[in-house]
Every structure is written in C-alpha cells, then in structure tokens.
C-alpha positions as protocol buffer text, in pm:
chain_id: "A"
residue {
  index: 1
  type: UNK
  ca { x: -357 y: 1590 z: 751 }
}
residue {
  index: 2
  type: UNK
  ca { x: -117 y: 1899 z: 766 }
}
residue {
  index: 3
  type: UNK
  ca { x: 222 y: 1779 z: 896 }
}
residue {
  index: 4
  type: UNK
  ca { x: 232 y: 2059 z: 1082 }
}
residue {
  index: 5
  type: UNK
  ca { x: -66 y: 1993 z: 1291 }
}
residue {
  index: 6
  type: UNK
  ca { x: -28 y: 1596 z: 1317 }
}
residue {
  index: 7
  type: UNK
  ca { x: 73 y: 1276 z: 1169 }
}
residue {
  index: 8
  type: UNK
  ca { x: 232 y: 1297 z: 800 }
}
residue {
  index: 9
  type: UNK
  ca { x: 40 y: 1127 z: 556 }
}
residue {
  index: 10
  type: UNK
  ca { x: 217 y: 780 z: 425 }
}
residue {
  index: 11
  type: UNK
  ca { x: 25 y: 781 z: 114 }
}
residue {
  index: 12
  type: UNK
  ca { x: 236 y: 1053 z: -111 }
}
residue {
  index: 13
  type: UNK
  ca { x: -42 y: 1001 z: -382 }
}
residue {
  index: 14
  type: UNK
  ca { x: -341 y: 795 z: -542 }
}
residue {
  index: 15
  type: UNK
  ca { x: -307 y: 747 z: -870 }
}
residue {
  index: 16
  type: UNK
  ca { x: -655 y: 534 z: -882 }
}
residue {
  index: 17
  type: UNK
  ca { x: -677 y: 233 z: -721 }
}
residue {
  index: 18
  type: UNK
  ca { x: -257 y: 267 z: -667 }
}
residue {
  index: 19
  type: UNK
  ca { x: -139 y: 423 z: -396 }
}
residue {
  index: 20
  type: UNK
  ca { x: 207 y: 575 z: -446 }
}
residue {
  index: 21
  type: UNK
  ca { x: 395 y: 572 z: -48 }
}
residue {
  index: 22
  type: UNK
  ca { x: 630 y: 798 z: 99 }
}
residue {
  index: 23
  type: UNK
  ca { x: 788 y: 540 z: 206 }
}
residue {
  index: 24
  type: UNK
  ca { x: 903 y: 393 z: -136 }
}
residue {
  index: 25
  type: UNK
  ca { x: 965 y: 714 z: -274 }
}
residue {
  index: 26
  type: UNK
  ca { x: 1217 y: 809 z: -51 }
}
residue {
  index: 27
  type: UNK
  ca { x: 1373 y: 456 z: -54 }
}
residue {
  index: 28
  type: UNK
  ca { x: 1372 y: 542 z: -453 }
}
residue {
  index: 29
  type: UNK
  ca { x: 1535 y: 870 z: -389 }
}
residue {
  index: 30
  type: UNK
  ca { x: 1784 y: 737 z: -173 }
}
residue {
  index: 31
  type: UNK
  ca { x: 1919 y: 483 z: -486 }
}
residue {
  index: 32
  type: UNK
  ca { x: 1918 y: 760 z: -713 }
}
residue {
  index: 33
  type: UNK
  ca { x: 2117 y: 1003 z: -498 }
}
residue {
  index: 34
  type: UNK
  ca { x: 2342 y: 715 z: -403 }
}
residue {
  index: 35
  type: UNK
  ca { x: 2387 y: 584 z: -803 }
}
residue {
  index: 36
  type: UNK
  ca { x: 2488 y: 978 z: -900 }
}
residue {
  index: 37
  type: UNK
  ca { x: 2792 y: 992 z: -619 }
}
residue {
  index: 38
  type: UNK
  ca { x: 2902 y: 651 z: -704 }
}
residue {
  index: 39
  type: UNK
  ca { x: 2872 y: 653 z: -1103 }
}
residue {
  index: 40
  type: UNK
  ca { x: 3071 y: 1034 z: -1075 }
}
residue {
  index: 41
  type: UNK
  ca { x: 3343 y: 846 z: -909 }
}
residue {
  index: 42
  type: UNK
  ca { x: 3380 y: 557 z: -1097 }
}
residue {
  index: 43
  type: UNK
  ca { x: 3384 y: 697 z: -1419 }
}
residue {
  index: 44
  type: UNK
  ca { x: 3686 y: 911 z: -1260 }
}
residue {
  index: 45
  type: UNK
  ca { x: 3833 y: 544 z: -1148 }
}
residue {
  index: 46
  type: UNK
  ca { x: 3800 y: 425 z: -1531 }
}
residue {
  index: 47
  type: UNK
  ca { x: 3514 y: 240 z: -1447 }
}
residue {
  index: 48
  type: UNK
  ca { x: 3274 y: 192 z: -1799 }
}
residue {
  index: 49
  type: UNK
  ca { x: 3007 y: 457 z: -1791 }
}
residue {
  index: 50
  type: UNK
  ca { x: 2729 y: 171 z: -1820 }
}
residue {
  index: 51
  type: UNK
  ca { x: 2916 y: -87 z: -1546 }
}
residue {
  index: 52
  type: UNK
  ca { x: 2729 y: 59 z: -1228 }
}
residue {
  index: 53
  type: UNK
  ca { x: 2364 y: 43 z: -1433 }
}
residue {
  index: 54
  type: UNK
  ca { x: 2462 y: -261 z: -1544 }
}
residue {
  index: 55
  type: UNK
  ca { x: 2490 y: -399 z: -1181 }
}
residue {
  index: 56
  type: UNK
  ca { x: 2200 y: -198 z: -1053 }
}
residue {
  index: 57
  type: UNK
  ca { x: 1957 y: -356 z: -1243 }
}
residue {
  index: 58
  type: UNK
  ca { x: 2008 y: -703 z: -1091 }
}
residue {
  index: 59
  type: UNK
  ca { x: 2128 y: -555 z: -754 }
}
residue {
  index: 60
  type: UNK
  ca { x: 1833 y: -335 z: -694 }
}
residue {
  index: 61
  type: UNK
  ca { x: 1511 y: -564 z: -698 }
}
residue {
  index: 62
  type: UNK
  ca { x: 1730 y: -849 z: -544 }
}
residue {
  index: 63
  type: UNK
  ca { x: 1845 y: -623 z: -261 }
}
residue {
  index: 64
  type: UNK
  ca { x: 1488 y: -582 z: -170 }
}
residue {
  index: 65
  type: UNK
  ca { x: 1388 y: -927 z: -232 }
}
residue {
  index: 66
  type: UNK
  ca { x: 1696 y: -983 z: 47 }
}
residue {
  index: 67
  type: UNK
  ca { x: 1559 y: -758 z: 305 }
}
residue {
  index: 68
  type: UNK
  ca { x: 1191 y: -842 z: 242 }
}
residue {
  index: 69
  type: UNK
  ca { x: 1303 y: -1257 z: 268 }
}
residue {
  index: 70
  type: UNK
  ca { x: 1534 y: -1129 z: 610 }
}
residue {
  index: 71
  type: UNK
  ca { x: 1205 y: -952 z: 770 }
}
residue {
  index: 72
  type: UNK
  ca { x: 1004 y: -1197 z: 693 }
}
residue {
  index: 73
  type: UNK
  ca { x: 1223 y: -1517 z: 837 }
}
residue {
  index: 74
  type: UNK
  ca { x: 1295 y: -1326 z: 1148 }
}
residue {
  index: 75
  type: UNK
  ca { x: 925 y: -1315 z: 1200 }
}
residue {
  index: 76
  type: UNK
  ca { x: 825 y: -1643 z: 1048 }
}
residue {
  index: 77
  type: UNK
  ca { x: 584 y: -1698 z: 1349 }
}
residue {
  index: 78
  type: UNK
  ca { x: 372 y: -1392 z: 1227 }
}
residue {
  index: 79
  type: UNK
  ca { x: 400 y: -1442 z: 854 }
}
residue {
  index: 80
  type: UNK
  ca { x: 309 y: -1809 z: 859 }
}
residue {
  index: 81
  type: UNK
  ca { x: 35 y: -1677 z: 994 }
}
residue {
  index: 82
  type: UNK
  ca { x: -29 y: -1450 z: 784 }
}
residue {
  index: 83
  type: UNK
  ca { x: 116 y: -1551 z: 398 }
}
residue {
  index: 84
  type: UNK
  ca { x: -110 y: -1229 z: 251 }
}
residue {
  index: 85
  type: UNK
  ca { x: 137 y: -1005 z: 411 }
}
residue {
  index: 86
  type: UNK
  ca { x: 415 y: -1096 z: 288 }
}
residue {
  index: 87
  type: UNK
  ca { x: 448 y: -949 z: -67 }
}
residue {
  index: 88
  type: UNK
  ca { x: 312 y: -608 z: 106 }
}
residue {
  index: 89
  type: UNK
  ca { x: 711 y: -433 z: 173 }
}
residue {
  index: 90
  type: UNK
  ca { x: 523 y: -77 z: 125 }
}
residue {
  index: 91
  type: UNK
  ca { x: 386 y: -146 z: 464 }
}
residue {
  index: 92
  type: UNK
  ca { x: 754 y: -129 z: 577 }
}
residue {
  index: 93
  type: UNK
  ca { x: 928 y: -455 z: 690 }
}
residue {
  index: 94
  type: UNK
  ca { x: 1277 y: -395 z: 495 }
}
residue {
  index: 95
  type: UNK
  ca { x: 1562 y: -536 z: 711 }
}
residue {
  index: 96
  type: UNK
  ca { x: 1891 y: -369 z: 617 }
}
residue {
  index: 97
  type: UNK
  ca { x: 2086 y: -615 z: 713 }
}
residue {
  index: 98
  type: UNK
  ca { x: 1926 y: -855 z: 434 }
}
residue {
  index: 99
  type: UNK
  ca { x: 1943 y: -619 z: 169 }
}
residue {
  index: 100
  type: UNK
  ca { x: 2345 y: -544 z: 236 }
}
residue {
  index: 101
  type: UNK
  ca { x: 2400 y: -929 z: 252 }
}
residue {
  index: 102
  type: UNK
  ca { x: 2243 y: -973 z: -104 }
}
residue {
  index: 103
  type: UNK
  ca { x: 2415 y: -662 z: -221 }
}
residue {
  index: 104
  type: UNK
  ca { x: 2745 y: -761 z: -166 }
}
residue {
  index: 105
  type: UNK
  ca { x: 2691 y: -1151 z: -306 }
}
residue {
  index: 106
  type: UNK
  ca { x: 2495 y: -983 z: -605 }
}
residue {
  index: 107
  type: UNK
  ca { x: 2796 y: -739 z: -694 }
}
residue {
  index: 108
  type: UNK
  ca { x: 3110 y: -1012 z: -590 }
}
residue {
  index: 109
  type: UNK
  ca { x: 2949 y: -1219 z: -869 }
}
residue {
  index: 110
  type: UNK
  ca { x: 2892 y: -929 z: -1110 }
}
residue {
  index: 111
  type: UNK
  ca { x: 3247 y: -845 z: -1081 }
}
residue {
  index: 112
  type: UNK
  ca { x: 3400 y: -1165 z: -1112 }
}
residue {
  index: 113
  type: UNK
  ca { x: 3202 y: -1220 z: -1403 }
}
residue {
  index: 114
  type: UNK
  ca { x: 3320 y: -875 z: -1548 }
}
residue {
  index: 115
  type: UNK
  ca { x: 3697 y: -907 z: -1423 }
}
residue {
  index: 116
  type: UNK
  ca { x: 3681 y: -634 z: -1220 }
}
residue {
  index: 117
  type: UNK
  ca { x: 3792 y: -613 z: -865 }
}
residue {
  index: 118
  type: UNK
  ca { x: 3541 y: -641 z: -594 }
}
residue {
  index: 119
  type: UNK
  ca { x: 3728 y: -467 z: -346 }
}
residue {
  index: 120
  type: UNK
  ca { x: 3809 y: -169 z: -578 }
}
residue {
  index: 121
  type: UNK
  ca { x: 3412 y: -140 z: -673 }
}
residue {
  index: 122
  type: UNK
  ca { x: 3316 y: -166 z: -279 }
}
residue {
  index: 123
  type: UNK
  ca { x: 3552 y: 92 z: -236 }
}
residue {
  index: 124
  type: UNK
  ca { x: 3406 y: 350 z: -498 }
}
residue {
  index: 125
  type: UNK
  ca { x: 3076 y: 279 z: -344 }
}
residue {
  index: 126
  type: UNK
  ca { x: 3092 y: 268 z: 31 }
}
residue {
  index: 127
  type: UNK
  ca { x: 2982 y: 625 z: 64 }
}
residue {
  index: 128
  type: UNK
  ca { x: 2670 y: 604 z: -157 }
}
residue {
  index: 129
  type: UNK
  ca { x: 2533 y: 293 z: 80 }
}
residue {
  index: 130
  type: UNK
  ca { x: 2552 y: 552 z: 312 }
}
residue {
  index: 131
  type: UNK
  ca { x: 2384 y: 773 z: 139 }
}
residue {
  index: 132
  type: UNK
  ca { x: 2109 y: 518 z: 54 }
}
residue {
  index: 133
  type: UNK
  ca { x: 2074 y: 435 z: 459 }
}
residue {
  index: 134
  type: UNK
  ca { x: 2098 y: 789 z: 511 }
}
residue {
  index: 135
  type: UNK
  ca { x: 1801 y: 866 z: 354 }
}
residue {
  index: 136
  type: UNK
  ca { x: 1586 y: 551 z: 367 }
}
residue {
  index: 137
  type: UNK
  ca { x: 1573 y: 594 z: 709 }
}
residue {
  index: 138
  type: UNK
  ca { x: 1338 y: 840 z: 674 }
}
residue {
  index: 139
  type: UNK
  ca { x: 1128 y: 629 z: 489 }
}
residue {
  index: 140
  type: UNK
  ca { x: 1088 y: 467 z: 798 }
}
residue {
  index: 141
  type: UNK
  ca { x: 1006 y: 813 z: 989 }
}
residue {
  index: 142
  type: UNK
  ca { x: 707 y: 835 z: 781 }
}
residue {
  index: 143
  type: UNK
  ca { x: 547 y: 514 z: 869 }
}
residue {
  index: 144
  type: UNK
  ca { x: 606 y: 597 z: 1210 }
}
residue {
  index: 145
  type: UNK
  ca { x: 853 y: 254 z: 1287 }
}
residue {
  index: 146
  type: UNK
  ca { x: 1212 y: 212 z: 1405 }
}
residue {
  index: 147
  type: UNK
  ca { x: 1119 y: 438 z: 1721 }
}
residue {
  index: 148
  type: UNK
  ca { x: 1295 y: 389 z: 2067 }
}
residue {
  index: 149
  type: UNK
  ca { x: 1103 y: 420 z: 2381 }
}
residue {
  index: 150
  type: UNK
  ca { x: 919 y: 691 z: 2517 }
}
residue {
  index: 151
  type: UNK
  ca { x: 1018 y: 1038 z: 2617 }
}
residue {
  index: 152
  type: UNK
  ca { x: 812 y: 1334 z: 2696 }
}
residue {
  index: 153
  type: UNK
  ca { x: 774 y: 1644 z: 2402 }
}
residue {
  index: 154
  type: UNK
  ca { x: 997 y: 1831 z: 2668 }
}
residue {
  index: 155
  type: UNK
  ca { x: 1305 y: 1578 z: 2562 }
}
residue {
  index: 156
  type: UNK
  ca { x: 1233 y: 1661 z: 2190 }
}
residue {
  index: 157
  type: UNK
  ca { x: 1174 y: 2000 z: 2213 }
}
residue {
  index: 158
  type: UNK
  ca { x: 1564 y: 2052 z: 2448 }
}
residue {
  index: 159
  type: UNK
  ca { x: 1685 y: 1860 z: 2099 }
}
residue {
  index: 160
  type: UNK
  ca { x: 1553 y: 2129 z: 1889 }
}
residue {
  index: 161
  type: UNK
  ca { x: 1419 y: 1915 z: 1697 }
}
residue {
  index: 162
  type: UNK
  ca { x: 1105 y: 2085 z: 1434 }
}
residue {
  index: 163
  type: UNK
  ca { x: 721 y: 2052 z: 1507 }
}
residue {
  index: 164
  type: UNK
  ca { x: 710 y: 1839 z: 1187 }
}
residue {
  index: 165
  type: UNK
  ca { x: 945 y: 1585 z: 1332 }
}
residue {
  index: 166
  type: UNK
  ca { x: 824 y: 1602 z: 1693 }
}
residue {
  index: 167
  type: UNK
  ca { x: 488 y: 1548 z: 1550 }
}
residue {
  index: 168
  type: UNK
  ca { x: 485 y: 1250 z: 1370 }
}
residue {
  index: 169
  type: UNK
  ca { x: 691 y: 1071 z: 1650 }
}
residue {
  index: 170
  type: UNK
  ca { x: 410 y: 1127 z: 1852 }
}
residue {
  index: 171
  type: UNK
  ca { x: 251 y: 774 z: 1812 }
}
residue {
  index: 172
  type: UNK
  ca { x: -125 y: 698 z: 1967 }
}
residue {
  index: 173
  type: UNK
  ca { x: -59 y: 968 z: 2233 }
}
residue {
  index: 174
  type: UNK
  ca { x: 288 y: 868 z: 2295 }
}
residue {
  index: 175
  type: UNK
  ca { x: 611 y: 1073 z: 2180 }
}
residue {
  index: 176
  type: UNK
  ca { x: 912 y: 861 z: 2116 }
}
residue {
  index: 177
  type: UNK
  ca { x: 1308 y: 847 z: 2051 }
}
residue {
  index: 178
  type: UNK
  ca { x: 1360 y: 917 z: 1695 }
}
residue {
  index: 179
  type: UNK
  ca { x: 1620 y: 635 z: 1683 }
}
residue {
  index: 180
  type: UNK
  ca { x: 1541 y: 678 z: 1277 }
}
residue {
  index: 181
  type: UNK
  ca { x: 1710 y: 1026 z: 1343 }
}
residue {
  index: 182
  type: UNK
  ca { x: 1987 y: 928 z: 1517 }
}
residue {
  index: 183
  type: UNK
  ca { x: 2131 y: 637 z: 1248 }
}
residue {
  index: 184
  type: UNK
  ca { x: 2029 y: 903 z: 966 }
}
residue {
  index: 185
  type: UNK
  ca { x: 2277 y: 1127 z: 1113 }
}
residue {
  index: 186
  type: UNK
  ca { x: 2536 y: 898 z: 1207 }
}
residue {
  index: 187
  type: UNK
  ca { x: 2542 y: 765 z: 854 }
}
residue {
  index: 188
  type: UNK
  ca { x: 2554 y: 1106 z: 676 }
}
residue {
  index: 189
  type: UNK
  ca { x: 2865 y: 1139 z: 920 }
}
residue {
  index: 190
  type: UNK
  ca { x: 2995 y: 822 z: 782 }
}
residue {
  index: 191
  type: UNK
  ca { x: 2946 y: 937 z: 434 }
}
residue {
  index: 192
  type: UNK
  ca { x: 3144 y: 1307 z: 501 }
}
residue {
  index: 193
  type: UNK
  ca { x: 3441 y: 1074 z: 619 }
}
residue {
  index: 194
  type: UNK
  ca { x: 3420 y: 831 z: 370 }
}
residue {
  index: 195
  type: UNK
  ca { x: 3449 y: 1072 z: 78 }
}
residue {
  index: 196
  type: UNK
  ca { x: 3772 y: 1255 z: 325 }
}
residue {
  index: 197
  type: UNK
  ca { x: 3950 y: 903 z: 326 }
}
residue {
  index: 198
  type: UNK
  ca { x: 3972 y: 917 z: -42 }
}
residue {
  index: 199
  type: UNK
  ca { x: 4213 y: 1166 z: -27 }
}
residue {
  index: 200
  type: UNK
  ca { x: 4436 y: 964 z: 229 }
}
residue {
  index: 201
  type: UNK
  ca { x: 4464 y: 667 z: -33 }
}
residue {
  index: 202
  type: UNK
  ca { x: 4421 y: 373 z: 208 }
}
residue {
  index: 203
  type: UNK
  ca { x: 4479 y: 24 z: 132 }
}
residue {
  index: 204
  type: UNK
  ca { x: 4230 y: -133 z: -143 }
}
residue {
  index: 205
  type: UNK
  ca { x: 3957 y: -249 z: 41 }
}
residue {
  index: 206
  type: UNK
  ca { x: 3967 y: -54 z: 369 }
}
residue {
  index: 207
  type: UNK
  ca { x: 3727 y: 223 z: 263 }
}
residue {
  index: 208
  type: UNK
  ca { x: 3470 y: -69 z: 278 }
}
residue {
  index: 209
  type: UNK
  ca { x: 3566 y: -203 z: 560 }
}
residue {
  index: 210
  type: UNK
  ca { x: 3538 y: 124 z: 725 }
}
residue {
  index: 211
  type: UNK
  ca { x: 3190 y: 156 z: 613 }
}
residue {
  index: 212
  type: UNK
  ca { x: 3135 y: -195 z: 795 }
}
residue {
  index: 213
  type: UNK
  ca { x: 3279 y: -97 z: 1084 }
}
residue {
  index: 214
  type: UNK
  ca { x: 3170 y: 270 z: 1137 }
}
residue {
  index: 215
  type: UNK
  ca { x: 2775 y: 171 z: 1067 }
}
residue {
  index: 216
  type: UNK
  ca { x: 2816 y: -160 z: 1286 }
}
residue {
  index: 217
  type: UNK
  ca { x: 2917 y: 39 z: 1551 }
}
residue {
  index: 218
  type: UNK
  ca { x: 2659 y: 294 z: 1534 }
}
residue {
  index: 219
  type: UNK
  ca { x: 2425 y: 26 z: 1448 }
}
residue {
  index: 220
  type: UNK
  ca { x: 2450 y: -169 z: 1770 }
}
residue {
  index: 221
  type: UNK
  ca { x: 2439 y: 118 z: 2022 }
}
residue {
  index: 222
  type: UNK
  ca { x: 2115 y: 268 z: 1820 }
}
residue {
  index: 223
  type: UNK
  ca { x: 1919 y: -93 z: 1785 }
}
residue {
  index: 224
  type: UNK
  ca { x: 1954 y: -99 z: 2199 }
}
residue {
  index: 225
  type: UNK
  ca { x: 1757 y: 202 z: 2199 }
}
residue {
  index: 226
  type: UNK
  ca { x: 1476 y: 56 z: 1938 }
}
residue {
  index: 227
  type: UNK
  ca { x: 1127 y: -119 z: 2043 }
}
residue {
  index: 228
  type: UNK
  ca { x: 1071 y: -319 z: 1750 }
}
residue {
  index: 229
  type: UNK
  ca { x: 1395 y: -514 z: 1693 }
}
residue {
  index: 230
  type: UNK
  ca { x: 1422 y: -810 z: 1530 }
}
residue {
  index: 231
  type: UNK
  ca { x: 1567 y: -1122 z: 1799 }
}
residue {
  index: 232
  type: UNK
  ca { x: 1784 y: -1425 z: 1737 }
}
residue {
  index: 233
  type: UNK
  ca { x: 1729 y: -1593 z: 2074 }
}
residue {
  index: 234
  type: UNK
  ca { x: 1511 y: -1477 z: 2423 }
}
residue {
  index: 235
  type: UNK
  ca { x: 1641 y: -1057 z: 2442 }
}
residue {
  index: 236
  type: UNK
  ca { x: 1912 y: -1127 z: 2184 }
}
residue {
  index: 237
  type: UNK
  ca { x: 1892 y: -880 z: 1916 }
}
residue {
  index: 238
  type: UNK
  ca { x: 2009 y: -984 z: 1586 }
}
residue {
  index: 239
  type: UNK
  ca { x: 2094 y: -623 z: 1430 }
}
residue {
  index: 240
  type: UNK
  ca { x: 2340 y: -625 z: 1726 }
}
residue {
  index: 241
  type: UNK
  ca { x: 2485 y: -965 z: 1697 }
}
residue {
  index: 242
  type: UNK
  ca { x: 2530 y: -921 z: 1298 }
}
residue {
  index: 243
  type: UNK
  ca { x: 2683 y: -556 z: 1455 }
}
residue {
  index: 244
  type: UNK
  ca { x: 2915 y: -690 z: 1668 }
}
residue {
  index: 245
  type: UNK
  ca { x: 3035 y: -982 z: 1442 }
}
residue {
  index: 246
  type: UNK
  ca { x: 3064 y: -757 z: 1101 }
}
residue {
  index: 247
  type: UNK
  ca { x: 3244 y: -506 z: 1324 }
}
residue {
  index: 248
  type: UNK
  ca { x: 3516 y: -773 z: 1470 }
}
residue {
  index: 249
  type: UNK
  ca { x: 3561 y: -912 z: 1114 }
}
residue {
  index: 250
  type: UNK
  ca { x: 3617 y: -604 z: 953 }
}
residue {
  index: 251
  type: UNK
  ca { x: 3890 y: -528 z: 1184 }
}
residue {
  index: 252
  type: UNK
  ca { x: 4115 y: -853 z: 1221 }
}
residue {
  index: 253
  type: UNK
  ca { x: 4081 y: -816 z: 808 }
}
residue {
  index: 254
  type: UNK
  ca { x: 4251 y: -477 z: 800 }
}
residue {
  index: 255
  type: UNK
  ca { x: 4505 y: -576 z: 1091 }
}
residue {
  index: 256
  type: UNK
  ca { x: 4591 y: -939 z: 876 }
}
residue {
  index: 257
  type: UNK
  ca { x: 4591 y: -742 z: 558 }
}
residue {
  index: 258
  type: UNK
  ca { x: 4845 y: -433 z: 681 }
}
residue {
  index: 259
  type: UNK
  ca { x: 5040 y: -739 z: 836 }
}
residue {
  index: 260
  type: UNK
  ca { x: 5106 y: -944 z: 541 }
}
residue {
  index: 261
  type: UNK
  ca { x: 5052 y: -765 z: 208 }
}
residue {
  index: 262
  type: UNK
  ca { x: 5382 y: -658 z: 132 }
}
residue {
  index: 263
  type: UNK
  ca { x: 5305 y: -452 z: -199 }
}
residue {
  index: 264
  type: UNK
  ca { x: 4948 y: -321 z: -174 }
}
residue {
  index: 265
  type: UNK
  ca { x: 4728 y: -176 z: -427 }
}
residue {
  index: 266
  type: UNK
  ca { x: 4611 y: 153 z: -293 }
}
residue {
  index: 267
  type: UNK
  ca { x: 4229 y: 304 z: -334 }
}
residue {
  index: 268
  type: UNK
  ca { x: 4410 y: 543 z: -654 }
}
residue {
  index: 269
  type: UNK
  ca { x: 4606 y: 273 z: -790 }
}
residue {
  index: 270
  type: UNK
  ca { x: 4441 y: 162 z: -1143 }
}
C-alpha cells in the first residue's frame, strides 16, 4: 500500500519464496553507518585498519543471538508455547538490552585477547551504538511495535509530525505515541554530544559511561510510556530496572575513578 495513504509495507521485497523486511534492512543499515564512524576514528586512534571487522564478525550475529535469547526468556511463557517462533527475529522481538550485554562481553574478550584496552575501544565506539539504536528504532516503526498508548491524530498532527509517520502509527483504528520516535531522537542527541566530548578529552572510559548513562536515562522515562514492555515481576518493567541500575553504576564508577586515579590516561592519550 502507498505509505502515504496507509500502513507501510514490512516486506521491502520478495525475492521468491524470501522475503527481504524493512525491518532487517534498516537494522543492517544501522551497523553499517555505525562501523563507518567508528572504523574513521579508530584508524585516527592507531587502531589496525582490520581490528573493528575483525570484532564485528563475531560481535554482530552474537549480538543478535543476545537480544533474540533476552526476548525470548522474558517471554518464556509464550515461546514454550510456541518453540516455531522462536528462530523468526524478522517478526521483531530484538531486546536491546540483550544485544548490548553480549556486545560488551563479546568485545572485553576480543580485546583482551588482542591486548588492547577495552575501555579505550568502548570509548571510540560509544557514538556509533548510538547510531545503531538511532536508526534501528525505526526498524521497529515499520512493524508497527514499541508504541505508547493512545492519542488522538490531533496530538500528532500539534507535533508536526508527517502523514507518513502519523500513518503507520495508526494501528487497527487506533493512533499511538511514537515512543520509537522519541528514543530515536534522544539517541541521535546522544550521538551529537558524544562526538563534542571528544574534544574535551575526558578520562579513559567516561565517554562510555556517558553513553550508559545518557541512554539509561532516556531509556527509563520512554519504556514508562511503552505498551508492550517486557516485566521482571507484577508492573515491574525490566528495561527500567536494567535503566536505573546501569545508570547508578555508571556514575559511582566515574565518581570512584576521578577519586582515586591519580595519573589518568585521557580519551587522546595513545
């Protein structure tokens, strides 16, 4: 159907019996946009030109195997259920959260294994996870999940917001918050910053931990807004508990760190 009339397609193209989604396509766009920004920088940090394709290749599928295994645990009732759906992540069904997790293991390993700092990689590469939520998000916007509650077309239209996007939140007769919208935006924020606080040379390691803390914080206030959260316990929501906890962490780490390293390595420093 014409996006402008209705409900975007999520089926980009058929390629015979294979159906090629919007939804991993723009995932795919989002790693390739986010590899670019990071390998530019850390060829300028001395990085080896191969080191970040290197990592990729192990951190990409197992990042996705992470969010799929996340998803799917946090909805064990359904999927034991239902074992056929499982496999099926072009339905949707990616849980950030997972796919950070098994990120972050994937690359501490990688680095220790190539003597290279962890902290000084995460550093280089906060912005492009950004970059990579930035856009996925709207990966999600084509399948029509990650919504808040309703609002009326009025409320969408005052936030000048395009037919095409007003559209396709329109869901079953129903318009709703485009909560995919909001965390889109607040992470392409994030990433603007990010790539400012290079220039003021922070402590190794704090660019990262500003990425924890600025999407955390963003995070938690946006999943409150969201109708198809994931929940720990009874109305509990588990984005906003791993929120809240990543966000706390991150901050008693820069605090201990200014506190006690005496002669820090800086974000420049080689």
């Amino acid at each position: 159907m014409n996006f402008l009339l209705g409900a975007i397609d999520p089926i980009a193209i058929s390629l015979g019996p294979i159906d090629v989604r919007w939804y991993g396509v723009i995932i795919a766009c989002g790693i390739v946009l986010a590899f670019l920004v990071a390998q530019r920088e850390m060829v300028k940090r001395k990085f080896h030109p191969d080191f970040l394709t290197d990592l990729l290749i192990w951190a990409v599928p197992l990042a996705i195997l992470g969010a799929r295994m996340y998803y799917v645990f946090s909805k064990w009732e359904y999927y034991s259920q239902n074992p056929g759906q499982i496999l099926q992540v072009w339905e949707g069904g990616l849980a950030i959260h997972g796919a950070l997790i098994v990120s972050f293991i994937t690359a501490y390993v990688f680095t220790r294994k190539r003597n290279v700092s962890f902290l000084k990689l995460a550093d280089i590469a906060a912005p492009s996870i950004l970059i990579g939520q930035t856009i996925g998000r709207w990966g999600n916007f084509i399948n029509q999940e990650a919504h808040g509650g309703p609002v009326s077309r009025a409320f969408l239209e005052n936030m000048f917001l395009p037919d095409w996007i007003i559209n396709q939140m329109r869901i079953d007769g129903t318009y709703y918050h485009p909560t995919f919208l909001y965390e889109s935006l607040w992470n392409f924020t994030g990433v603007i910053i990010l790539i400012l606080l290079r220039r003021v040379n922070l402590l190794r390691g704090e660019m990262f931990l500003f990425y924890i803390i600025w999407y955390s914080f963003g995070r938690y206030f946006i999943e409150g807004l969201r109708t198809d959260s994931l929940y720990l316990i009874g109305e509990i929501r588990t984005a906003q508990v791993v929120s809240i906890i990543a966000l706390v962490v991150a901050v008693i780490i820069i605090v201990y760190r200014r506190v006690t390293i005496k002669e820090p390595v800086r974000y420049k420093d080689e």
